[in-house]
ChimeraX commands (.cxc) that place a marker at each C-alpha (Angstrom):
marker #1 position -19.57,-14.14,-13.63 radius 0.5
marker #1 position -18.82,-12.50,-17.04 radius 0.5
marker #1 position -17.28,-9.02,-15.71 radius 0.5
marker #1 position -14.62,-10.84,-13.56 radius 0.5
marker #1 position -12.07,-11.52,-16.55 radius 0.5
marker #1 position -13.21,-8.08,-17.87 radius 0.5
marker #1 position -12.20,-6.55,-14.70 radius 0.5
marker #1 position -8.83,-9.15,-14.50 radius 0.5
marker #1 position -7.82,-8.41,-17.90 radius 0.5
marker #1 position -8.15,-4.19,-17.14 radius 0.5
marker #1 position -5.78,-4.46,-14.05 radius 0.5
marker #1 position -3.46,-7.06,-15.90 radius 0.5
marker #1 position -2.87,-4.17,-18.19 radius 0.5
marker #1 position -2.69,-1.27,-16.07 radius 0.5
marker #1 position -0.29,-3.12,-13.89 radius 0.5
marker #1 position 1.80,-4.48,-16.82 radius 0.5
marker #1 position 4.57,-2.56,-16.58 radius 0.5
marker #1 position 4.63,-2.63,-12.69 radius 0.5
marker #1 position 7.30,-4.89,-11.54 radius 0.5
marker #1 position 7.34,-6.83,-8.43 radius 0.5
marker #1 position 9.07,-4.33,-6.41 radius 0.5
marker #1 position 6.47,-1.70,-7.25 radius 0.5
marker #1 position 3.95,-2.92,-6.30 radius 0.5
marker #1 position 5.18,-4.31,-3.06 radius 0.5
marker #1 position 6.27,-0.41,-2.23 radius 0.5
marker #1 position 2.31,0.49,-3.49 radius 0.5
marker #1 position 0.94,-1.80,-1.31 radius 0.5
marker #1 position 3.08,-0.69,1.74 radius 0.5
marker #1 position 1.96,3.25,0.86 radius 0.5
marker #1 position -1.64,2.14,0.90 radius 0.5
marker #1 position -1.15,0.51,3.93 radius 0.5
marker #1 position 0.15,3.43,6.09 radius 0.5
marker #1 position -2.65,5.86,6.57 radius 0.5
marker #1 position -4.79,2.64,8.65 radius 0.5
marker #1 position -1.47,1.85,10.40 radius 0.5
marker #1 position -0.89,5.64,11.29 radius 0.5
marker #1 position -4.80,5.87,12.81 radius 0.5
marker #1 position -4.39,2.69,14.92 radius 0.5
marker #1 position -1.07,4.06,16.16 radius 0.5
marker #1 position -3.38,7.47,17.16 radius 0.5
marker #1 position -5.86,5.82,18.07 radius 0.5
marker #1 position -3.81,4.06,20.67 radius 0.5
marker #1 position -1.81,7.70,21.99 radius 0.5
marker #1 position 1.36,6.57,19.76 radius 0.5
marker #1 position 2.64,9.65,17.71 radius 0.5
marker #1 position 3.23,7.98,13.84 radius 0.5
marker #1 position 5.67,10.17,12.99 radius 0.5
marker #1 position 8.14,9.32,15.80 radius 0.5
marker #1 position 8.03,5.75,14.71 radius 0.5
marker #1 position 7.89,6.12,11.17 radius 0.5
marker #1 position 11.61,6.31,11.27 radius 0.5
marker #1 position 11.92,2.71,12.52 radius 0.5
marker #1 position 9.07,1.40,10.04 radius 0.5
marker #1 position 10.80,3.42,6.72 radius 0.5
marker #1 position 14.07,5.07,7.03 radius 0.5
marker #1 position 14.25,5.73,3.24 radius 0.5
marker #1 position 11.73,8.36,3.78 radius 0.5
marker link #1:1,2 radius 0.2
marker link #1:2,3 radius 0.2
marker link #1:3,4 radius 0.2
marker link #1:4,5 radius 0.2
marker link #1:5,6 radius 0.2
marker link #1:6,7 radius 0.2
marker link #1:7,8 radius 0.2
marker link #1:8,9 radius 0.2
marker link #1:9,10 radius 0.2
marker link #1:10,11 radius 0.2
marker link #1:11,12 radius 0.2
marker link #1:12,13 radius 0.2
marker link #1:13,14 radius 0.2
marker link #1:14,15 radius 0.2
marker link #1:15,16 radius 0.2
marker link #1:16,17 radius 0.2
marker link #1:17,18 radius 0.2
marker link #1:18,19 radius 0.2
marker link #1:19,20 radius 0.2
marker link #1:20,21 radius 0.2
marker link #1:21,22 radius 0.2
marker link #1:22,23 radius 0.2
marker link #1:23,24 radius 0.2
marker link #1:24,25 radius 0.2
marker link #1:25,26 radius 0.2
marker link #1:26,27 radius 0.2
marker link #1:27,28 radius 0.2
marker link #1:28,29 radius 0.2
marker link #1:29,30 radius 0.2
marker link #1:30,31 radius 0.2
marker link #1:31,32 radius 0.2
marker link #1:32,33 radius 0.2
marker link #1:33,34 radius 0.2
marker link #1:34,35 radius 0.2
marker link #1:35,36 radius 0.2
marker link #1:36,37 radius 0.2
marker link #1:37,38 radius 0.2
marker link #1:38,39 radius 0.2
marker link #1:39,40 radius 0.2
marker link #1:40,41 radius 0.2
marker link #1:41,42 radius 0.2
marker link #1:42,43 radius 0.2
marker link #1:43,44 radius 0.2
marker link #1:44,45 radius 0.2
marker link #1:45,46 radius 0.2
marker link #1:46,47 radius 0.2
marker link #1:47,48 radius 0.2
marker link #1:48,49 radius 0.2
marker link #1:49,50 radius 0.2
marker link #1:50,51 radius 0.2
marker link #1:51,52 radius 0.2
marker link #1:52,53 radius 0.2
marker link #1:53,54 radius 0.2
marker link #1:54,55 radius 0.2
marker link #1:55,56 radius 0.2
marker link #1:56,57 radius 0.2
view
């Protein structure tokens, strides 16, 4: 495929300053709206456990 080390080179430097840490804590945000609607889904409020999941916020 030609566009694939087009496409790897963009993110490689749109991510280069990103350290490892940042995008760990990028991945976790993106991750939290489809944890929050499973938790709804099954009755649990998200809120009252987001406490135990991130108590920096």
């Amino acid at each position: 495929m030609q566009a694939q080390p087009k496409i790897h080179a963009y993110y490689a430097q749109a991510l280069d300053e990103f350290s490892v840490g940042d995008l760990s804590h990028t991945l976790h945000d993106l991750l939290r709206p489809p944890e929050n609607m499973q938790r709804l889904d099954q009755g649990v409020d998200p809120a009252a456990d987001d406490a135990a999941t991130c108590p920096s916020r």
